[in-house]
C-alpha positions as CSV (number, residue, x, y, z in Angstrom):
1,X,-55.3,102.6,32.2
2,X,-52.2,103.4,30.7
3,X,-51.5,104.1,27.4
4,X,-47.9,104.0,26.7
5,X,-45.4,101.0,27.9
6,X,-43.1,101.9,30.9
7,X,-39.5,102.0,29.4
8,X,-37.0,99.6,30.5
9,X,-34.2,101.0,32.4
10,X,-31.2,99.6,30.4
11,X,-33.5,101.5,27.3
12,X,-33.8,105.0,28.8
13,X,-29.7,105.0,29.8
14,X,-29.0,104.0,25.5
15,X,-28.6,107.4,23.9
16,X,-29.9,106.8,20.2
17,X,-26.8,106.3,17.9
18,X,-26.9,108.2,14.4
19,X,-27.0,105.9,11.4
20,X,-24.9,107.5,8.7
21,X,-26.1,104.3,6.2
22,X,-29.5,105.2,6.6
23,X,-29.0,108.9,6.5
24,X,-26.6,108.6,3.3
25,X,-30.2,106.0,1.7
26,X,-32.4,109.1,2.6
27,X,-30.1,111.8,1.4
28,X,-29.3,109.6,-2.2
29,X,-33.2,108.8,-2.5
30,X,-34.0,112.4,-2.2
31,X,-31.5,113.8,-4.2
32,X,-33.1,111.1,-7.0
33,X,-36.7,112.4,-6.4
34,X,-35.0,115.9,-6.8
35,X,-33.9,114.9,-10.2
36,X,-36.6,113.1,-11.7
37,X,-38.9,116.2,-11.2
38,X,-36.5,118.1,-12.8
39,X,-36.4,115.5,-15.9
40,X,-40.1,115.5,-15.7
41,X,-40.6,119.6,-15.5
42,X,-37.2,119.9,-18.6
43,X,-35.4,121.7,-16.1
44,X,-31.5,121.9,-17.2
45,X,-29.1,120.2,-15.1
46,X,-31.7,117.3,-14.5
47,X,-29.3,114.5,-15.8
48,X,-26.6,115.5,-13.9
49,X,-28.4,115.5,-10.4
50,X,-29.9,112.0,-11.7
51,X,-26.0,110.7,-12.0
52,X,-25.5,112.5,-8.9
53,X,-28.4,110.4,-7.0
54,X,-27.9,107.0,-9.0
55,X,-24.2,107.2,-7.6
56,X,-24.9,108.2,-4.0
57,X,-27.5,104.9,-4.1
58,X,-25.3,103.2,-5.6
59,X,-22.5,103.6,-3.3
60,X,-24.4,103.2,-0.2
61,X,-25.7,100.1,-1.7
62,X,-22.2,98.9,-2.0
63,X,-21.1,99.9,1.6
64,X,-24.3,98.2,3.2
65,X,-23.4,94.6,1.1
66,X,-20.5,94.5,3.9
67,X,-22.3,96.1,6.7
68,X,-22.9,93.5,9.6
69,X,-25.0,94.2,12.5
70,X,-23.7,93.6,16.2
71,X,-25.6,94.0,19.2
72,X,-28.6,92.7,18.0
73,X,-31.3,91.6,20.1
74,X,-30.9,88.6,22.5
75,X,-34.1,86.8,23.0
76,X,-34.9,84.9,26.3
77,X,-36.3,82.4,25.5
78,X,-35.8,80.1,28.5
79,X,-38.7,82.6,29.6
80,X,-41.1,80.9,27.2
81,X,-39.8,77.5,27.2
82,X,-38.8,76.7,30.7
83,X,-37.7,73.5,29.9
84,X,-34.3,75.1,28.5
85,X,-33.4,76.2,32.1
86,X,-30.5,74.8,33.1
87,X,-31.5,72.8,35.7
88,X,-35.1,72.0,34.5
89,X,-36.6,68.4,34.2
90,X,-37.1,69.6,30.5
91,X,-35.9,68.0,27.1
92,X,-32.6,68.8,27.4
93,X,-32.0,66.8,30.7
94,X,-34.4,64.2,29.3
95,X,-32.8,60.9,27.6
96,X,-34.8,58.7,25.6
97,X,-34.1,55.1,26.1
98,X,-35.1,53.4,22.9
99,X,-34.8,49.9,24.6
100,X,-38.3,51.4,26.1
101,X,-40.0,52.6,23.5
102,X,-39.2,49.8,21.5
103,X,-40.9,47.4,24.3
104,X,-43.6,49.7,24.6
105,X,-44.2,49.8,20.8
106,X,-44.0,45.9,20.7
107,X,-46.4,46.4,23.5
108,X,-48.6,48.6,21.7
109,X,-48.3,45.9,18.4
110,X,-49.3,43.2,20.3
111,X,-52.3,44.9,21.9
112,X,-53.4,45.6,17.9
113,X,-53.0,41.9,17.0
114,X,-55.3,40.6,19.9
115,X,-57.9,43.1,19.3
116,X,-57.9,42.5,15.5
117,X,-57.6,38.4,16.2
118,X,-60.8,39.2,18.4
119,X,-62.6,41.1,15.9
120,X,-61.6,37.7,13.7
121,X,-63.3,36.2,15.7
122,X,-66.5,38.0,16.4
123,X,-66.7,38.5,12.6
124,X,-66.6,34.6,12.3
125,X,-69.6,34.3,14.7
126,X,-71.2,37.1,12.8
127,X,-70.9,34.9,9.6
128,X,-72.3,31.6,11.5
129,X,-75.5,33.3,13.0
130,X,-76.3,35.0,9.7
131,X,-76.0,31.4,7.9
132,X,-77.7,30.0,10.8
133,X,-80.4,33.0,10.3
134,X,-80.5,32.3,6.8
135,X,-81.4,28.7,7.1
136,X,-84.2,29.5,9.3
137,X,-85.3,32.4,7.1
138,X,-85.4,29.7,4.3
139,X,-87.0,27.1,6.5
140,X,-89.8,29.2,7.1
141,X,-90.3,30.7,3.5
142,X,-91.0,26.6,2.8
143,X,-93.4,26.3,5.4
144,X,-94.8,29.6,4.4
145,X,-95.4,28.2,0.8
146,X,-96.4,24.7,2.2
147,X,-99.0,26.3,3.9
148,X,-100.4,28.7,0.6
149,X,-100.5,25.3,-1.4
150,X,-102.6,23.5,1.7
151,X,-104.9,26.6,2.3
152,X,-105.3,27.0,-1.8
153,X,-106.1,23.2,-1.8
154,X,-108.3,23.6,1.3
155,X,-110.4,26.5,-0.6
156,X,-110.8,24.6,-3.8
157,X,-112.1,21.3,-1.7
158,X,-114.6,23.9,0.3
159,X,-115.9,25.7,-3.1
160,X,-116.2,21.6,-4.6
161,X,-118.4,21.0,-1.4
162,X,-120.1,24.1,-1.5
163,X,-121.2,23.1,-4.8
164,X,-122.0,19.3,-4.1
165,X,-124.0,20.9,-1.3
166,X,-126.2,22.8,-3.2
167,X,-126.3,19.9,-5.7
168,X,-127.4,17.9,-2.9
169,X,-129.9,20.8,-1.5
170,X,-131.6,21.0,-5.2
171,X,-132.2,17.1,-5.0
172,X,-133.7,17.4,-1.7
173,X,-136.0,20.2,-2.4
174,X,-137.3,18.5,-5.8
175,X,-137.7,15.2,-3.8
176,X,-139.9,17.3,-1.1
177,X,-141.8,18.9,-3.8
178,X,-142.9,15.7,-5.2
179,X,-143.6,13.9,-2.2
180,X,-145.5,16.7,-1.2
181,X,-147.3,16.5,-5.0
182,X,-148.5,13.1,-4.3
């Protein structure tokens, strides 16, 4: 496994180029740290390095304002997005009739109408059957309470002929005990 990345050739032939910018930031920033230690420690002469290292910074921030960069990096990126290959069925060959995707949003518009004008439609059978439901569940909550008043009344008329019964039982056993008297 390696570790390191194989150079490019175009990279190794490049000989590094000496930046006197950033060389002229370093030297300024050092020559300020330089300073402030001695303004820190009392040391003499420590104001005069400090205008010494504010200048330097202060030039080299002046130079670098106008300082353009050339050369930079060029990205492929026809490597990532084929489709900007000259020559590729990509988006830059691609044309967009709108004629079409008008039509094929009308299309799509129409296709939403009919299935809300269906569910319309379902949702109005929905609506009959429950009335029709609610009929019949109101149909048989009368018969239900039809047939409580007939069983109450068909309870009340057994408990009135249980008693008559037992009316008619005490007769007969009085009648039986006098006959049998005599």
């Amino acid at each position: 496994m390696k570790l390191f990345k194989k150079k490019n050739i175009s990279q190794e032939n490049e000989k590094p180029k000496f930046d006197y910018i950033n060389f002229v930031y370093g030297g300024g920033a050092a020559v300020i740290l330089v300073a402030a230690m001695f303004k820190f420690l009392g040391w003499d002469y420590a104001n005069e390095i400090f205008i010494i290292g504010l200048t330097t910074e202060a030039i080299v921030f002046s130079i670098s304002a106008f300082q353009w960069k050339s050369g930079g990096k060029s990205y492929k990126w026809e490597n990532v997005f084929p489709e900007l290959k000259q020559g590729s069925k990509g988006f830059s060959e691609t044309k967009f009739d709108l004629n079409d995707n008008i039509n094929q949003y009308h299309k799509n518009t129409d296709s939403i109408i009919k299935s809300v004008e269906a569910l319309e439609k379902n949702m109005k059978k929905m609506e009959e059957v429950t009335d029709e439901l609610t009929k019949t569940v109101q149909r048989i909550s009368s018969y239900m309470s039809r047939i409580e008043d007939t069983s109450g009344n068909y309870e009340a008329e057994l408990s009135l002929l249980k008693t008559k019964m037992s009316k008619v039982n005490e007769f007969y056993d009085e009648m039986s005990k006098l006959v049998s008297k005599e």
